[in-house]
C-alpha positions as CSV (number, residue, x, y, z in Angstrom):
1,X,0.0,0.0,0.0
2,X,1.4,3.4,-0.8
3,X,0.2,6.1,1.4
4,X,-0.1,9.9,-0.4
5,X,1.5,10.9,3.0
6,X,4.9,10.3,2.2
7,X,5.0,10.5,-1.3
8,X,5.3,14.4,-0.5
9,X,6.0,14.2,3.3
10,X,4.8,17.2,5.5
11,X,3.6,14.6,8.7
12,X,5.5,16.6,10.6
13,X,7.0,20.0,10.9
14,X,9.9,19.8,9.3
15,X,7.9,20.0,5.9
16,X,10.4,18.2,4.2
17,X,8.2,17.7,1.1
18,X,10.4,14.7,-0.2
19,X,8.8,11.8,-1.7
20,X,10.2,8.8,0.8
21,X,9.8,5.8,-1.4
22,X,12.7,7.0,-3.2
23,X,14.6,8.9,-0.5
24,X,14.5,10.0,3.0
25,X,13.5,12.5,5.1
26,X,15.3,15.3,7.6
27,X,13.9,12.4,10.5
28,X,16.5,9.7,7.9
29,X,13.2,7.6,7.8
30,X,12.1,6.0,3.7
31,X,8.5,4.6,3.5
32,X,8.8,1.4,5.8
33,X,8.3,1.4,9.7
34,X,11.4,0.2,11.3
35,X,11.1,-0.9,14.7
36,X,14.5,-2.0,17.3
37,X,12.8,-3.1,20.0
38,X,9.1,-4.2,21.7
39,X,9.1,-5.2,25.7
40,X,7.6,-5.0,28.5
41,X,9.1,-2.1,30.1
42,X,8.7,-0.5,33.3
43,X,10.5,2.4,33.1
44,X,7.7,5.1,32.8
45,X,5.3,7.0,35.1
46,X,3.4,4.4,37.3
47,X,0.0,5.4,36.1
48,X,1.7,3.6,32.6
49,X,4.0,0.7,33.8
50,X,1.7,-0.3,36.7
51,X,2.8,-3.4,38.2
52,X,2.7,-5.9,34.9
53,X,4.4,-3.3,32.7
54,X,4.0,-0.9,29.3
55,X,3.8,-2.9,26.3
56,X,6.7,-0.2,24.5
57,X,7.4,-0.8,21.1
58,X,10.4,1.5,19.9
59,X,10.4,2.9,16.6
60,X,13.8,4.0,14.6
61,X,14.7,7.3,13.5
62,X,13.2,10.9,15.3
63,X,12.6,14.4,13.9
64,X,14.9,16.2,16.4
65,X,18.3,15.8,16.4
66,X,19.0,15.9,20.4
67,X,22.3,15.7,20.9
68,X,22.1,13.8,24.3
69,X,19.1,11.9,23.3
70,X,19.3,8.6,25.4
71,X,17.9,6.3,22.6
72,X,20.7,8.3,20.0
73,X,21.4,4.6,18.5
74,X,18.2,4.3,17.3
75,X,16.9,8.0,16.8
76,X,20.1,9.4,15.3
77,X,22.1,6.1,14.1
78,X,18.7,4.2,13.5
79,X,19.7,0.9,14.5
80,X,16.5,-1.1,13.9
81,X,14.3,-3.4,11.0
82,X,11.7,-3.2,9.1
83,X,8.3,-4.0,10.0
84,X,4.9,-4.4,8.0
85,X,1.6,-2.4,9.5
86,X,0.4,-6.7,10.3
87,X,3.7,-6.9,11.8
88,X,3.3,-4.1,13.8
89,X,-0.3,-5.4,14.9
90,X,0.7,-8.3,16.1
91,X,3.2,-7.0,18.2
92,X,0.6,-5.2,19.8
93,X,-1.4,-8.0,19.9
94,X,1.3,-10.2,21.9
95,X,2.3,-7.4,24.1
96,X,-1.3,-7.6,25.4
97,X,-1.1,-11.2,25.7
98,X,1.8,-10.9,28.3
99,X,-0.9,-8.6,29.9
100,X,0.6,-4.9,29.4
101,X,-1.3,-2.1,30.9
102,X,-1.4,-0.6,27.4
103,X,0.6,0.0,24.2
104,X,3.6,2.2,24.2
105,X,4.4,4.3,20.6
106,X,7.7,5.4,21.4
107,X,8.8,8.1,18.3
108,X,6.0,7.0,16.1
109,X,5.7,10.5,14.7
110,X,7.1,10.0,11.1
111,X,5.5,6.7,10.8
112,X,2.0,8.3,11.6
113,X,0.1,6.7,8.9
114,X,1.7,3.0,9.1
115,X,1.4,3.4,13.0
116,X,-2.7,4.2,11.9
117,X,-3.2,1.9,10.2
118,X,-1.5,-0.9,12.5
119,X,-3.4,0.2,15.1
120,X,-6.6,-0.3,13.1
121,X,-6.1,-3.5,12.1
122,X,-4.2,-4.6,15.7
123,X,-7.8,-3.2,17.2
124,X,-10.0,-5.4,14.8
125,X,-7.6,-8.3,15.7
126,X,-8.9,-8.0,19.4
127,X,-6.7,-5.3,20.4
128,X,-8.6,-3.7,23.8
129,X,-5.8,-2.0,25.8
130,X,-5.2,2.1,26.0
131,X,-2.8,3.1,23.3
132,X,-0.4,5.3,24.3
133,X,1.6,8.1,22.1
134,X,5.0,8.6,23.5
135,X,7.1,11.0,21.4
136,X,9.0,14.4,21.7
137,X,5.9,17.0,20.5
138,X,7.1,18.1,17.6
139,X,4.2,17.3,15.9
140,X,2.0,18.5,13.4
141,X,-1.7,19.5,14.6
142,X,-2.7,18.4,11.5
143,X,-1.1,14.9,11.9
144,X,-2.3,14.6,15.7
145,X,-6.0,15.0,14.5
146,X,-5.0,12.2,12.3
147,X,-5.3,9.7,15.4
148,X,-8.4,10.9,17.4
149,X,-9.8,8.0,17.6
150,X,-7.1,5.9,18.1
151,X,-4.7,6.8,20.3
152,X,-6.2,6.9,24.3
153,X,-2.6,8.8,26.1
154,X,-0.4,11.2,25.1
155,X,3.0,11.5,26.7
156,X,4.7,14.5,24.9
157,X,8.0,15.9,26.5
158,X,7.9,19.7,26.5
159,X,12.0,19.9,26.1
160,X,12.6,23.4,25.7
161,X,11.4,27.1,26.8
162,X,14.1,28.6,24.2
163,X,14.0,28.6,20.7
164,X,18.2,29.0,20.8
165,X,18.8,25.9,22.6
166,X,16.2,23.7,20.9
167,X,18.6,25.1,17.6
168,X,21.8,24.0,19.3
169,X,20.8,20.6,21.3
170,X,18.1,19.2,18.9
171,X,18.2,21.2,15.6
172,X,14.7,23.1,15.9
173,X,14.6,26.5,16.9
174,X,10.8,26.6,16.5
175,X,10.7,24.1,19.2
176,X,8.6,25.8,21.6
177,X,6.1,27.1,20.0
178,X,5.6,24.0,17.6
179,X,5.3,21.5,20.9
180,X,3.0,23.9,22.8
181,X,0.5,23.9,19.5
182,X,1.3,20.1,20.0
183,X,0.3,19.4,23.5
184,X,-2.5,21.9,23.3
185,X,-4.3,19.3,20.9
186,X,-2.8,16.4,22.6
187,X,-4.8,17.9,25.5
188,X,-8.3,18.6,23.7
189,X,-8.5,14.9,22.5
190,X,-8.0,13.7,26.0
191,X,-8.3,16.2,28.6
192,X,-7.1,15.2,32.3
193,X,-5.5,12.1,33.1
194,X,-8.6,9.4,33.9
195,X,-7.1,6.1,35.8
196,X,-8.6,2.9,37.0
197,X,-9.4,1.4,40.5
198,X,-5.8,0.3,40.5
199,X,-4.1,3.6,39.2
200,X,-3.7,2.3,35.7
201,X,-4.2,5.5,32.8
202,X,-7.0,4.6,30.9
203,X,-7.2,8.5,29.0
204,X,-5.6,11.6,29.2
205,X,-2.5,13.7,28.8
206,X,1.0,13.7,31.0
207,X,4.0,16.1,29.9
208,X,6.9,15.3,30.5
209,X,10.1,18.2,31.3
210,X,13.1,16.6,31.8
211,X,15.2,19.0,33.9
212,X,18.6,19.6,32.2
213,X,21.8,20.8,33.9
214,X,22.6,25.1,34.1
215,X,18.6,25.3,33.4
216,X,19.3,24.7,29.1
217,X,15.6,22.8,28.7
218,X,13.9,26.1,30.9
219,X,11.7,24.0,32.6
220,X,10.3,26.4,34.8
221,X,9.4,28.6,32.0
222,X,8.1,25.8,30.2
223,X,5.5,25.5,33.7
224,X,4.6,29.2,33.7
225,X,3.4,28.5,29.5
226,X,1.6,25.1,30.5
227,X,-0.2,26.9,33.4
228,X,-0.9,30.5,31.4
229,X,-2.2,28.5,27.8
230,X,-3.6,25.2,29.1
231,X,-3.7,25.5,32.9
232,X,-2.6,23.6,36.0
233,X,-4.5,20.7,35.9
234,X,-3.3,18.9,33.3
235,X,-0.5,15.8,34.3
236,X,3.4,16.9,34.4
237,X,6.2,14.8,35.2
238,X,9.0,16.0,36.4
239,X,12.1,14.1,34.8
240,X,15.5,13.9,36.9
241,X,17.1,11.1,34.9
242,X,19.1,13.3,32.8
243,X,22.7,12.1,32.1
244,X,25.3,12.8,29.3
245,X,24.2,10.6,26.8
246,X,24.5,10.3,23.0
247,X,26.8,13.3,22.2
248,X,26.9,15.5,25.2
249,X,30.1,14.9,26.2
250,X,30.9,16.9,23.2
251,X,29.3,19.9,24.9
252,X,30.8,21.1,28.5
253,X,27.4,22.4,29.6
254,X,25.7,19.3,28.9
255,X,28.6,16.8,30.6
256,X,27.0,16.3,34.0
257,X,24.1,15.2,35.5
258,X,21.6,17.6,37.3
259,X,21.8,18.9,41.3
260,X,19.3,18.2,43.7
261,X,18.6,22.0,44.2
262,X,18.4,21.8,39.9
263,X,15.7,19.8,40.1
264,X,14.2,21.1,43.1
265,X,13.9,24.4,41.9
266,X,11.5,23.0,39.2
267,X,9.8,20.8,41.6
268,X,9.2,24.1,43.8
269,X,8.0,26.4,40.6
270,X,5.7,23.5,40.1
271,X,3.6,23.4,43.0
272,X,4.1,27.1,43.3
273,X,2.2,27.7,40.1
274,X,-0.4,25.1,41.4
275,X,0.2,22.1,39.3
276,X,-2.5,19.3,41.2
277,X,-0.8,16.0,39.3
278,X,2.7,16.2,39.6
279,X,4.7,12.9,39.4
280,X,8.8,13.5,40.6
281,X,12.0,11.3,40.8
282,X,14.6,10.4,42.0
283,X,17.6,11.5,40.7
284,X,19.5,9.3,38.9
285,X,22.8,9.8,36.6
286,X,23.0,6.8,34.5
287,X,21.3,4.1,31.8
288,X,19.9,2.0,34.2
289,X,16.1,2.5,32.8
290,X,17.5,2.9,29.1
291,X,17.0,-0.3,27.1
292,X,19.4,-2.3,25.8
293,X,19.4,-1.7,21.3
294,X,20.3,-4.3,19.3
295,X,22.5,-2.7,16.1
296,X,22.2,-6.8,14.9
297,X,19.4,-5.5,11.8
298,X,18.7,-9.5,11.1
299,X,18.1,-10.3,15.1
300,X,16.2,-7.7,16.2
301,X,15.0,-8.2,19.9
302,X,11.0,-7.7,18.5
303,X,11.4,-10.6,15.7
304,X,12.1,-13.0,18.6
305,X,8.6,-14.3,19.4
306,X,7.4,-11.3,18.7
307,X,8.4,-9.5,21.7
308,X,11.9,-9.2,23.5
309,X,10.4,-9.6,27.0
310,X,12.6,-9.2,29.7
311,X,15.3,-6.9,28.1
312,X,14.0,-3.8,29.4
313,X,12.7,-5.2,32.8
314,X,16.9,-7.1,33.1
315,X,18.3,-3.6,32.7
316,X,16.4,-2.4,35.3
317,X,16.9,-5.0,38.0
318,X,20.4,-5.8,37.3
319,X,20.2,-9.8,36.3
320,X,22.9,-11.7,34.3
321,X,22.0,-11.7,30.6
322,X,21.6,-15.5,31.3
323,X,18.9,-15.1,33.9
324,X,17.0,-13.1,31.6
325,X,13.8,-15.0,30.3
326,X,14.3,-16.3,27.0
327,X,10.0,-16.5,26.1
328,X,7.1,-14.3,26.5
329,X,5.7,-17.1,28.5
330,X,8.9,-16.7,30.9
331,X,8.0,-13.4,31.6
332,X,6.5,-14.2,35.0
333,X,10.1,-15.4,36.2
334,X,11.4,-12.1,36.7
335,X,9.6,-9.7,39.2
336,X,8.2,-6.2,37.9
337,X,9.8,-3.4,39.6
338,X,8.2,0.2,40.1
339,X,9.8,3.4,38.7
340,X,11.6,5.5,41.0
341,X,9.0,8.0,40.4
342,X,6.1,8.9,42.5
343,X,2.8,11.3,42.3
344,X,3.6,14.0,44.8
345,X,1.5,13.6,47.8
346,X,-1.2,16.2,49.0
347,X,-0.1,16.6,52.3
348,X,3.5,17.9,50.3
349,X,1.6,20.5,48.2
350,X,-0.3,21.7,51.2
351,X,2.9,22.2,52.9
352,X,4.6,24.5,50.0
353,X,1.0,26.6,50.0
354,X,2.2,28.9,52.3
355,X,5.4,29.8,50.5
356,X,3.5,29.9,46.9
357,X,1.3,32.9,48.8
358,X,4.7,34.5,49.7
359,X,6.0,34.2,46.3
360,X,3.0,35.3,44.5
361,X,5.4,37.0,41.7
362,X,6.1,34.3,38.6
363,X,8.6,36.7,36.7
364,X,11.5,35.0,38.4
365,X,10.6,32.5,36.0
366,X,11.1,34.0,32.5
């Protein structure tokens, strides 16, 4: 099937206009999906990875260009293989038969029409869990109206207040502007974050602002323009997992990991501007909740039964490759961890009320 999409691509904003059955795009995807990994991972907001895990399914290739992107091998190197929209479906399809809270799109932006249609014939197939649209929001509002009906979560990052660093880390100084548009829509299709009897998303919107160190991703700013446009009800998490990955080492502001009072400043802006959802971390300066890529493009980790179960959830407790379960069915062997990231408690919002009512004066913040 050819879709009209990418024969002169504008899915998303770069606007490229090429014709990607004969060459490829400024995101260095052609016309077929390519996919490196699919797992059970449990390396995402509780609300998503629960207790039996986030059926993620990582896609090849990005439209940014972040320079200390944590997946560079597959967004910038695009280590990965090709996949068929059936394909694609029946990943979905097994990841809910190792019972996955939901279906996790990570990247699917320049794929949006395969993705579509994979998800339409995955949901005729049986499919019944949330589908979940992980990616950087720098998106279309065109495109994202393209999957009303079929996407259930969005879980855009908001990465930058300033147009000059989105230039210099991720090659798009229309960043800001072009992932507020984003989220705003992301946000009209779902509206607040709804969650089962168990604390499992079922609908609704969380943004993500990974907290970078000497304040480059302006995360506070980034709160003030959430609260002014959309308002403070909407979902934020508040990443401190930043660590020099990719290519930051090549940049001395970017070679470090982020303070506690770095990330606590944000943390504080957020409940002073009266965010009601807030989810916050631990710190933590390493890969430990990165997956392992393959860069093997005839073994990829998905082709193995379908679903490389068990790589993601081994990174994260620490096992030998060896004890690692070989078969979806061996998935119960190893036991699911939680993030280290938690909702912040009422009683701790309650308690920075007082100082919010002192600090009435958000300028600090521009």
């Amino acid at each position: 099937m050819q879709y009209p999409q990418l024969v002169s691509c504008h899915i998303c904003p770069r606007n490229c206009g090429v014709n990607r059955y004969t060459e490829t795009g400024f995101c260095g995807a052609g016309s077929e999906m390519k996919i490196n990994l699919a797992t059970l991972h449990f390396g995402e907001e509780p609300p998503i990875s629960g207790s039996k895990g986030s059926g993620t399914i990582f896609f090849s290739h990005c439209n940014l260009r972040c320079v200390f992107c944590q997946n560079y091998s597959i967004s910038s190197d695009g280590w990965g293989s090709e996949a068929s929209t059936l394909e694609l479906a029946k990943l979905m399809l097994n990841l809910q038969t190792q019972q996955a809270h939901n279906i996790n799109l990570v990247t699917p932006t320049h794929y949006s029409p395969q993705v579509a249609d994979a998800l339409k014939i995955a949901k005729d197939m049986g499919l019944s869990i949330p589908i979940v649209w992980n990616s950087s929001a720098y998106e279309s509002p065109q495109t994202l109206q393209s999957l009303t009906s079929l996407v259930d979560i969005y879980l855009p990052d908001l990465k930058y207040a300033y147009g000059i660093h989105a230039a210099k880390y991720s090659a798009a100084a229309d960043y800001p502007a072009i992932a507020m548009a984003a989220i705003k829509e992301m946000y009209a299709q779902t509206g607040n974050l709804i969650s089962d009897d168990s604390g499992i998303a079922k609908r609704g919107t969380i943004v993500r602002l990974l907290v970078m160190p000497n304040g480059l991703s302006g995360a506070q700013k980034s709160l003030l323009r959430l609260a002014d446009e959309i308002g403070t009800e909407i979902s934020i998490s508040l990443m401190g997992q930043y660590y020099p990955a990719g290519k930051a080492s090549e940049y001395s502001e970017l070679n470090r990991g982020i303070t506690e009072q770095e990330y606590q400043s944000v943390v504080d802006t957020a409940q002073e501007l009266g965010f009601s959802d807030i989810y916050v971390q631990e710190l933590s300066c390493c890969d430990t909740w990165t997956p392992k890529f393959s860069c093997d493009q005839d073994n990829m980790g998905w082709q193995n039964n379908g679903v490389a179960i068990g790589v993601a959830i081994g990174v994260a407790i620490g096992v030998a490759n060896s004890d690692l379960p070989q078969h979806p069915e061996d998935a119960s062997m190893t036991a699911p961890l939680s993030l280290p990231m938690r909702r912040l408690a009422a009683q701790e919002m309650a308690a920075q009320e007082m100082a919010a009512q002192e600090n009435p004066n958000m300028e600090q913040y521009l």
